[in-house]
Biopython code that builds the backbone (N, CA, C, O; Angstrom):
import numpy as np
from Bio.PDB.StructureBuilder import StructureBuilder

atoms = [
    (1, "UNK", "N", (113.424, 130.085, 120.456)),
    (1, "UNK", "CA", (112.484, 129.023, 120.164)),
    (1, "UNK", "C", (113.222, 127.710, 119.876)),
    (1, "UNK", "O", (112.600, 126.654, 119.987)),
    (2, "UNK", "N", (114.570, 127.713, 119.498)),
    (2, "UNK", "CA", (114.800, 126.655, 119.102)),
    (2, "UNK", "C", (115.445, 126.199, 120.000)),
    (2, "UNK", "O", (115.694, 124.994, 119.987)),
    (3, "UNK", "N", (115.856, 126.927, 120.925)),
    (3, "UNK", "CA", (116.463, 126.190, 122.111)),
    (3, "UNK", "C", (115.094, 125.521, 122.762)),
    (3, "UNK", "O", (115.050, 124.300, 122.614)),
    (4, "UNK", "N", (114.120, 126.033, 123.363)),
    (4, "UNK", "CA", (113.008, 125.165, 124.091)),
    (4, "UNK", "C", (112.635, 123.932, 122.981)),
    (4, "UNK", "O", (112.220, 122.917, 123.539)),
    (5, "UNK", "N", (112.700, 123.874, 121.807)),
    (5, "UNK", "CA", (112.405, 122.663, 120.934)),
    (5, "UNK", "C", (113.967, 121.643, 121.463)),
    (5, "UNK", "O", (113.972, 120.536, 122.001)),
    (6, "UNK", "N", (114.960, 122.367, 121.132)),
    (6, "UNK", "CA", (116.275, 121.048, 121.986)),
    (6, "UNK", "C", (115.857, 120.417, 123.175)),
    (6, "UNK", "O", (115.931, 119.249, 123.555)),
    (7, "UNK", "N", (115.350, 121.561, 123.737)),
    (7, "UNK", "CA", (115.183, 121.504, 125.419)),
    (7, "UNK", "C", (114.018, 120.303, 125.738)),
    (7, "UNK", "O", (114.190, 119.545, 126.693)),
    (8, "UNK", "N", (113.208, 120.226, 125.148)),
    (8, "UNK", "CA", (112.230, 119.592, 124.736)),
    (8, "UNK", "C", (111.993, 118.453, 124.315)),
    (8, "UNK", "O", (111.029, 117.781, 124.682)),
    (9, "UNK", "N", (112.975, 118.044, 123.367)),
    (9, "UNK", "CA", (113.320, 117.313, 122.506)),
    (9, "UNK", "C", (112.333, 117.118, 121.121)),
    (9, "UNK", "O", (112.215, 116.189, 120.322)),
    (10, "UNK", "N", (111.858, 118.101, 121.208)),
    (10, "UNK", "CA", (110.713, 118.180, 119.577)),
    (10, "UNK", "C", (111.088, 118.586, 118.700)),
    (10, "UNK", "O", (110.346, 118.704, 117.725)),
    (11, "UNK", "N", (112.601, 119.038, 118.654)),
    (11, "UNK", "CA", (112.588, 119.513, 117.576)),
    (11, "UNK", "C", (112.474, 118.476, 115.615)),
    (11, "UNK", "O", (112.231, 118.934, 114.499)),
    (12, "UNK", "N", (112.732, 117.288, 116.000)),
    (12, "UNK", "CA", (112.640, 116.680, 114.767)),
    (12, "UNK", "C", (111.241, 116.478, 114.556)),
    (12, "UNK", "O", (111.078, 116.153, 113.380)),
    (13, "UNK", "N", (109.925, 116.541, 115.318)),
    (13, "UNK", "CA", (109.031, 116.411, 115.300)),
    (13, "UNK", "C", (108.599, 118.114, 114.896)),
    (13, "UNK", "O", (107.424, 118.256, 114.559)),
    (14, "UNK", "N", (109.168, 118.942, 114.908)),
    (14, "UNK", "CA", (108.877, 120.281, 114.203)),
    (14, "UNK", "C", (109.538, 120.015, 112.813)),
    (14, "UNK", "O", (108.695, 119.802, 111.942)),
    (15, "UNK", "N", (110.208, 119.993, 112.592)),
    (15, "UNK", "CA", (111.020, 119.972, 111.425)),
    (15, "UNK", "C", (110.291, 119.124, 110.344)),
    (15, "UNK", "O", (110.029, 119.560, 109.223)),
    (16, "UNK", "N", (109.930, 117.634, 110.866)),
    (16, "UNK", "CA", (109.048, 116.900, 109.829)),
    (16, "UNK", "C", (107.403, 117.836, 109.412)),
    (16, "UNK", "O", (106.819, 117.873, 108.329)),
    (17, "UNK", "N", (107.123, 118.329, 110.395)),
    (17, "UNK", "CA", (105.994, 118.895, 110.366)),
    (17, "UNK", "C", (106.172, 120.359, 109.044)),
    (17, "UNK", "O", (105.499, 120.670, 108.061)),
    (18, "UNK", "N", (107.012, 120.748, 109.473)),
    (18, "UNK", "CA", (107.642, 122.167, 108.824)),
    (18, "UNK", "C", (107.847, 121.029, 106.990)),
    (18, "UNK", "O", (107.212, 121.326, 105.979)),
    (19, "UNK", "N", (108.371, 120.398, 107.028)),
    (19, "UNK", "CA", (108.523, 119.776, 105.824)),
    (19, "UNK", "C", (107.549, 119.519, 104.927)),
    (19, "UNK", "O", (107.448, 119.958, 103.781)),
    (20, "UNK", "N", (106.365, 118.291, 105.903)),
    (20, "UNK", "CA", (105.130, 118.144, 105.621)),
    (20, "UNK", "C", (104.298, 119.495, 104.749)),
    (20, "UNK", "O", (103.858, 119.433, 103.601)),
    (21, "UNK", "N", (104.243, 120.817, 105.784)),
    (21, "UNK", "CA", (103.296, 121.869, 105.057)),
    (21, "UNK", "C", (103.950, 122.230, 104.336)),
    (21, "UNK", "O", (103.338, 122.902, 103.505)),
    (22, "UNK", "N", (104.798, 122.175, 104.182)),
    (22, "UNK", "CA", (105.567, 123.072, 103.029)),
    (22, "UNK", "C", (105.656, 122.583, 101.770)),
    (22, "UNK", "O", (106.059, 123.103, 100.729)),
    (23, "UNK", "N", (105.123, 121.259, 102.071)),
    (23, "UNK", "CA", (104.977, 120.201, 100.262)),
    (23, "UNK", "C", (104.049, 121.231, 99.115)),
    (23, "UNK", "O", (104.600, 121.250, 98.014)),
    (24, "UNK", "N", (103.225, 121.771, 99.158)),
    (24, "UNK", "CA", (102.466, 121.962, 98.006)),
    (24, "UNK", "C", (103.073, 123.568, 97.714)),
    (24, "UNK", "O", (102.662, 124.115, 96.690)),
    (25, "UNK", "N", (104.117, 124.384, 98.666)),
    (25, "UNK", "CA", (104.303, 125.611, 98.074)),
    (25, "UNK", "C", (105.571, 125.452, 97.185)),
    (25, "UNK", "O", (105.799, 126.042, 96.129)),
    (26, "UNK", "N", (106.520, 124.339, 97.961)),
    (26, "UNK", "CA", (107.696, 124.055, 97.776)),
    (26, "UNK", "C", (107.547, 122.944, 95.864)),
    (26, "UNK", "O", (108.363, 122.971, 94.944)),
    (27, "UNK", "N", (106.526, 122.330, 95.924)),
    (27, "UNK", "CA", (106.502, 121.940, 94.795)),
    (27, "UNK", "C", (105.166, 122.089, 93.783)),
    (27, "UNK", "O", (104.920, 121.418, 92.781)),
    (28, "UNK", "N", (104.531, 122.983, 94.260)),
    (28, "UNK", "CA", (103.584, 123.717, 93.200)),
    (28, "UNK", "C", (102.158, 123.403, 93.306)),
    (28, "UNK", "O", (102.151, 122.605, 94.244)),
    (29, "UNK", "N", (101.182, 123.515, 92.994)),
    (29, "UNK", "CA", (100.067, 123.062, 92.854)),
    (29, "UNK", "C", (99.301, 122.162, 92.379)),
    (29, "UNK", "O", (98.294, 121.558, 92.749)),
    (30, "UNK", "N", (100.258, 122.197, 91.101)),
    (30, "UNK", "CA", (99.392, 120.568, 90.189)),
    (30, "UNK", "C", (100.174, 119.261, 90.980)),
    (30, "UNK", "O", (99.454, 118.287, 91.198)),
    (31, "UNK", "N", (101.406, 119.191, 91.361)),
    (31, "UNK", "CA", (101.496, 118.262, 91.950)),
    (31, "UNK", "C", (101.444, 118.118, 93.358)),
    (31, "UNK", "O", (101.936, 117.114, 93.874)),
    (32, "UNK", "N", (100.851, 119.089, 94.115)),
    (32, "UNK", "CA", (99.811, 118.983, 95.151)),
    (32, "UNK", "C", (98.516, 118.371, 94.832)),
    (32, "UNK", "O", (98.120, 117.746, 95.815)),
    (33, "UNK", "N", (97.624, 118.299, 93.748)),
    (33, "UNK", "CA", (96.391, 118.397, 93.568)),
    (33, "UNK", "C", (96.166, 116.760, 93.718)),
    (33, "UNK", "O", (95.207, 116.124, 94.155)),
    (34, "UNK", "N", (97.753, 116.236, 93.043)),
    (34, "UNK", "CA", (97.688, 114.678, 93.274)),
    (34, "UNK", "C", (98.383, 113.923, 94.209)),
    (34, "UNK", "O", (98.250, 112.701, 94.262)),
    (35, "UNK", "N", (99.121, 114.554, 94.960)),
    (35, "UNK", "CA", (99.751, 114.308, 96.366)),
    (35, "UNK", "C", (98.356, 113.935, 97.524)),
    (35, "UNK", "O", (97.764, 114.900, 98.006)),
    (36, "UNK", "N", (98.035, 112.900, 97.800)),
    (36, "UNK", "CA", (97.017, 111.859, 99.085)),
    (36, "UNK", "C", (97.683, 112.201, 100.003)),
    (36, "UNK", "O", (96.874, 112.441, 100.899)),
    (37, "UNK", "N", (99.385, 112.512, 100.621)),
    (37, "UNK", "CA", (99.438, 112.122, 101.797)),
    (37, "UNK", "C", (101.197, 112.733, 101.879)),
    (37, "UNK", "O", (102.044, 112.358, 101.068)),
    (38, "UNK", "N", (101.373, 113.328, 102.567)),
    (38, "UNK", "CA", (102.905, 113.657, 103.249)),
    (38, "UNK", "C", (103.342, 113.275, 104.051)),
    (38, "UNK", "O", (102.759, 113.943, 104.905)),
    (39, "UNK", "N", (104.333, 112.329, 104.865)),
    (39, "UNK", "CA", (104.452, 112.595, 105.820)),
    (39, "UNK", "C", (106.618, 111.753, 106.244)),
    (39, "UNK", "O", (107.247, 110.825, 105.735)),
    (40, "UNK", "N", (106.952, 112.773, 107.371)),
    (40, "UNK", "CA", (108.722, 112.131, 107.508)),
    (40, "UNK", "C", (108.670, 111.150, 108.789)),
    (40, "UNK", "O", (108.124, 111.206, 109.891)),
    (41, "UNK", "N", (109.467, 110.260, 108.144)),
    (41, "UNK", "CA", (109.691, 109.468, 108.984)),
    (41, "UNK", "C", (111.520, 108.633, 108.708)),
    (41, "UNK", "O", (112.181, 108.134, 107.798)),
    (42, "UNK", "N", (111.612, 108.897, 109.954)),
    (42, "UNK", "CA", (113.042, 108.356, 109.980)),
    (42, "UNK", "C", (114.008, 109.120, 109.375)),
    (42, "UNK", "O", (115.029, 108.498, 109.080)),
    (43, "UNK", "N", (113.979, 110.404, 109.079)),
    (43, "UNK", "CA", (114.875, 111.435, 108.104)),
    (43, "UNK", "C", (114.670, 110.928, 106.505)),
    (43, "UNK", "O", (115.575, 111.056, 105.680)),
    (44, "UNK", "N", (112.948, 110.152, 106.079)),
    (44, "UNK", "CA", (112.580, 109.788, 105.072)),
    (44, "UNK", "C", (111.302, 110.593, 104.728)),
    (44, "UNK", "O", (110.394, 110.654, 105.556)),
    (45, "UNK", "N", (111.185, 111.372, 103.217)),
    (45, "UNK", "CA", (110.077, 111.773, 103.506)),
    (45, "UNK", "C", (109.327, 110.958, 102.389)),
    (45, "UNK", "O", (109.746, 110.787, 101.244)),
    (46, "UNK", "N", (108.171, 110.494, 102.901)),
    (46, "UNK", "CA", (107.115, 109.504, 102.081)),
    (46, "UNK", "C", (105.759, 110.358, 101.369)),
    (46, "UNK", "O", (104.936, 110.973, 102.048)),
    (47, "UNK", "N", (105.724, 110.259, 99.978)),
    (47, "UNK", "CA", (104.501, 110.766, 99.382)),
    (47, "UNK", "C", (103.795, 109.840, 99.127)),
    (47, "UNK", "O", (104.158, 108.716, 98.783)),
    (48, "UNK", "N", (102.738, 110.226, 99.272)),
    (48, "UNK", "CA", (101.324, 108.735, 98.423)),
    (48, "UNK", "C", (100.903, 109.829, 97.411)),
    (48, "UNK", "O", (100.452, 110.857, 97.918)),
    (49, "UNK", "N", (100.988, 109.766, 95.917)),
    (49, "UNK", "CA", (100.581, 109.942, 95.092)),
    (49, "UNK", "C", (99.706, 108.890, 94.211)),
    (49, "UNK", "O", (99.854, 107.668, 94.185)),
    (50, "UNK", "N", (98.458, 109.918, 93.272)),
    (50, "UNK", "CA", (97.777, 109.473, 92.939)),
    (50, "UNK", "C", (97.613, 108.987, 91.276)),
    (50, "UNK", "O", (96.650, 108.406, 90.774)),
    (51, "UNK", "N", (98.809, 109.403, 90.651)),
    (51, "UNK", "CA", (99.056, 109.546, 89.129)),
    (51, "UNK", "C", (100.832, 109.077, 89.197)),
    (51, "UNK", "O", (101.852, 109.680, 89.533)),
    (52, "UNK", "N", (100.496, 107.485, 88.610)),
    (52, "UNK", "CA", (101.362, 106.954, 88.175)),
    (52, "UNK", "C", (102.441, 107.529, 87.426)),
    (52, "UNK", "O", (103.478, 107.500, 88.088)),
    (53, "UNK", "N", (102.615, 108.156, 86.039)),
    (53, "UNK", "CA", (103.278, 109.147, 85.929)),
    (53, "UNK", "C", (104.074, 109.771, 86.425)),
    (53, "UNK", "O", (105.274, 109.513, 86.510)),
    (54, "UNK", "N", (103.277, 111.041, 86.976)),
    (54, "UNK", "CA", (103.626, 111.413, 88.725)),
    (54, "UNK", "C", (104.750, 111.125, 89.318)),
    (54, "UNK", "O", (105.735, 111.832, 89.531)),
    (55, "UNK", "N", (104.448, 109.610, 89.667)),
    (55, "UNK", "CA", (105.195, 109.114, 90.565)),
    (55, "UNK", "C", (106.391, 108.739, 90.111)),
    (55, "UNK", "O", (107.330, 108.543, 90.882)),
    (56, "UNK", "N", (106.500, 108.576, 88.604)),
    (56, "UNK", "CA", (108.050, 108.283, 87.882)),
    (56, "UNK", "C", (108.171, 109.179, 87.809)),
    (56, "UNK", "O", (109.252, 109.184, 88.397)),
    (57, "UNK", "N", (107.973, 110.469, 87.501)),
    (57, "UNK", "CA", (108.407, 111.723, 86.909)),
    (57, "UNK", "C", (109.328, 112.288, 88.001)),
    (57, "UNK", "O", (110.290, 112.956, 87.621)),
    (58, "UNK", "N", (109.084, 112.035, 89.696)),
    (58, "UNK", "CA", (109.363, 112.317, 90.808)),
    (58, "UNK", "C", (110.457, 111.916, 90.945)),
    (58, "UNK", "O", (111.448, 112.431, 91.463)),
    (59, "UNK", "N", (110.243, 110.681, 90.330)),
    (59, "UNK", "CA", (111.057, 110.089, 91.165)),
    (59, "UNK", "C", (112.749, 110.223, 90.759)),
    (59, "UNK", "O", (113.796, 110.375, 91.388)),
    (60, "UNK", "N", (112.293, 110.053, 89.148)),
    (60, "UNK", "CA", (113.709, 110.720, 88.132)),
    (60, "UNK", "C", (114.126, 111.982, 89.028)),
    (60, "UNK", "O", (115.242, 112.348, 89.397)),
    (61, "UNK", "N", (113.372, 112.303, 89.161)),
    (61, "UNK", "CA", (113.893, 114.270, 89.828)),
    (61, "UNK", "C", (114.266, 113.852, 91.383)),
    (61, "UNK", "O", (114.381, 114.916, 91.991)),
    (62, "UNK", "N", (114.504, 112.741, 92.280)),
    (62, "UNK", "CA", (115.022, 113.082, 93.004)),
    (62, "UNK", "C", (115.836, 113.805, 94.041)),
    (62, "UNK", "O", (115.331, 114.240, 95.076)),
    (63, "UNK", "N", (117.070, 113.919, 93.746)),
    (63, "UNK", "CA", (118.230, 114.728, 93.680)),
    (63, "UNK", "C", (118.067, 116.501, 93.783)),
    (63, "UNK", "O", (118.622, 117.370, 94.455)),
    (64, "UNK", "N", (117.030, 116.488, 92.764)),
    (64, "UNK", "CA", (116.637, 117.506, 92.255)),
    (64, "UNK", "C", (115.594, 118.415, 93.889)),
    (64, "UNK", "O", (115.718, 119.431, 94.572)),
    (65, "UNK", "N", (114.924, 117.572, 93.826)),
    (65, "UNK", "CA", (113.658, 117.489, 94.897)),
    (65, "UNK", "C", (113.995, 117.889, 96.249)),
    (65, "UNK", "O", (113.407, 118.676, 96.990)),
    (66, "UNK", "N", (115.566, 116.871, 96.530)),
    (66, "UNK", "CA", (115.928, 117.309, 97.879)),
    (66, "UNK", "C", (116.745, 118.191, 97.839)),
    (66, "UNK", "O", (117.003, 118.789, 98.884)),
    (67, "UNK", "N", (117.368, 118.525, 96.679)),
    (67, "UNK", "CA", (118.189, 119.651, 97.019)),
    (67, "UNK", "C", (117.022, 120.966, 97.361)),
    (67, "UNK", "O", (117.158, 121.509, 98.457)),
    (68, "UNK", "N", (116.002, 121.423, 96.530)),
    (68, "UNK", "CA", (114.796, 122.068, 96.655)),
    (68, "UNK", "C", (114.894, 122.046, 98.187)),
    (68, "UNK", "O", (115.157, 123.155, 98.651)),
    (69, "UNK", "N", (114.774, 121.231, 98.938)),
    (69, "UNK", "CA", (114.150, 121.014, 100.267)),
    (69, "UNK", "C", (115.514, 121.615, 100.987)),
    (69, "UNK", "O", (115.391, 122.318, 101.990)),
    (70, "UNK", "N", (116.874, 121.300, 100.419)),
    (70, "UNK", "CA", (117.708, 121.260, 101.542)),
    (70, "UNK", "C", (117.939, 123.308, 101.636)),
    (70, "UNK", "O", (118.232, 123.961, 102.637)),
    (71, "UNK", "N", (117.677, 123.812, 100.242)),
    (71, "UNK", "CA", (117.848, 125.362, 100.092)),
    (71, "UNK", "C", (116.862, 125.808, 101.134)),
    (71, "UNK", "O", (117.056, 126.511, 102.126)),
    (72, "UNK", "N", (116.076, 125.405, 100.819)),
    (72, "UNK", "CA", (114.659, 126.254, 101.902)),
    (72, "UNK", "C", (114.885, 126.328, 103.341)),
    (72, "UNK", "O", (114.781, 127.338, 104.038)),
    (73, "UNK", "N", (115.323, 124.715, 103.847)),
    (73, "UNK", "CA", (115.485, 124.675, 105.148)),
    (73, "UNK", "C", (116.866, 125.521, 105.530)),
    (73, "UNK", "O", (116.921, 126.241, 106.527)),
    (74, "UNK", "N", (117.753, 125.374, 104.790)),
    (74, "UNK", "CA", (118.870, 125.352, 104.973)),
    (74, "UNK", "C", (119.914, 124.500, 105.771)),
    (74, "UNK", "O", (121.055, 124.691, 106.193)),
    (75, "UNK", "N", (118.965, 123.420, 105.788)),
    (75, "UNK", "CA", (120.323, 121.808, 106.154)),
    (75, "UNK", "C", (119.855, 120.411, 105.960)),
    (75, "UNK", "O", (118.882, 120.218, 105.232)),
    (76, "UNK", "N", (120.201, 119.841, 106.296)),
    (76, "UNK", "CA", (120.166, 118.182, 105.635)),
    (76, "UNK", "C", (119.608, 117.975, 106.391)),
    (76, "UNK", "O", (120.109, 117.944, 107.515)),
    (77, "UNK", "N", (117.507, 117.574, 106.077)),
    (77, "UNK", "CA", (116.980, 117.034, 106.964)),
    (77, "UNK", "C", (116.722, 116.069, 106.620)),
    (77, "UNK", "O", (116.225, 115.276, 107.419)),
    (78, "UNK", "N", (116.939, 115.710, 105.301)),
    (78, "UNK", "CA", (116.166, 114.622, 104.698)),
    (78, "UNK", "C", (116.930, 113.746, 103.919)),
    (78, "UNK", "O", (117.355, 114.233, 102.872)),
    (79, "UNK", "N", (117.298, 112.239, 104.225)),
    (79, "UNK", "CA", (118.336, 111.377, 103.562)),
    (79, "UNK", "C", (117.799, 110.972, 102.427)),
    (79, "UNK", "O", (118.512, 110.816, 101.436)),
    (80, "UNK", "N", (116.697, 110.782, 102.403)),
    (80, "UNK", "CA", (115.713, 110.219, 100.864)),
    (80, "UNK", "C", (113.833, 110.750, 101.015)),
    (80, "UNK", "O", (113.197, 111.159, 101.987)),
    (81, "UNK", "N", (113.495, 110.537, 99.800)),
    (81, "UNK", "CA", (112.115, 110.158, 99.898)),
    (81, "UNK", "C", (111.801, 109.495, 98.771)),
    (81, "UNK", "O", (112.272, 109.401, 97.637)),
    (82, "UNK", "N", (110.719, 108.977, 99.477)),
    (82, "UNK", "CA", (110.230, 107.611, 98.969)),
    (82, "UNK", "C", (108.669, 108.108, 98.151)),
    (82, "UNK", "O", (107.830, 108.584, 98.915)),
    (83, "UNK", "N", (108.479, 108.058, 97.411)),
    (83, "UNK", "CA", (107.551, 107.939, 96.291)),
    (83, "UNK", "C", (106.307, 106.555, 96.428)),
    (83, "UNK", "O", (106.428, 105.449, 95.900)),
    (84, "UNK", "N", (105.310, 106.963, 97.168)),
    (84, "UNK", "CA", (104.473, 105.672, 97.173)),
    (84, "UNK", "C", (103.225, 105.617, 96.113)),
    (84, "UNK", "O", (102.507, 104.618, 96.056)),
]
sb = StructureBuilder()
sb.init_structure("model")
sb.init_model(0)
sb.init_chain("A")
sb.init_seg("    ")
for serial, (resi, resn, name, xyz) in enumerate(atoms, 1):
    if name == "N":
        sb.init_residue(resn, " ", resi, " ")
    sb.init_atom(name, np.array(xyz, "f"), 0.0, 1.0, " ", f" {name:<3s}", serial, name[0])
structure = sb.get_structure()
C-alpha cells in the first residue's frame, strides 16, 4: 500500500489525513469536545479551538504534543502546530 501511495504521490495527503482522525483518540475526549477544526498543512498541524485556556494550556505542552504524535506514527511528520 505504501508503495501505490509513493507511486501516486498521495502519500502526504494520507498521512495529514491519518493525523487529522487521529486528533481526538491521540489526545482524549475533553479536548476533542473543544477542538472546531483539524487540519495539516505544510508539515503544520493547525487546531481551531474553542476555550481560550485550552489553547494556552496546548500550547505550553507543545513538545510534549508532538512527541505524542511522532510515537504513534513512528516518524517526523510534523515540524510544528499551530494553536488557533
Amino acid at each position: 500500500m505504501n508503495e501505490l501511495l509513493r507511486v501516486y504521490r498521495i502519500q502526504n495527503k494520507f498521512d495529514a489525513t491519518r493525523l487529522s482522525a487521529s486528533w481526538e483518540r491521540l489526545m482524549g475526549a475533553p479536548i476533542a469536545k473543544r477542538t472546531k477544526k483539524v487540519f495539516v498543512k505544510d508539515r503544520k498541524l493547525f487546531v481551531e479551538l474553542s476555550s481560550a485556556p485550552l489553547k494556552h494550556e496546548l500550547n505550553m505542552s507543545k513538545r510534549m504534543i508532538l512527541d505524542i504524535f511522532d510515537k504513534e506514527f513512528g516518524q517526523n511528520m510534523l515540524d510544528d502546530i499551530i494553536f488557533i
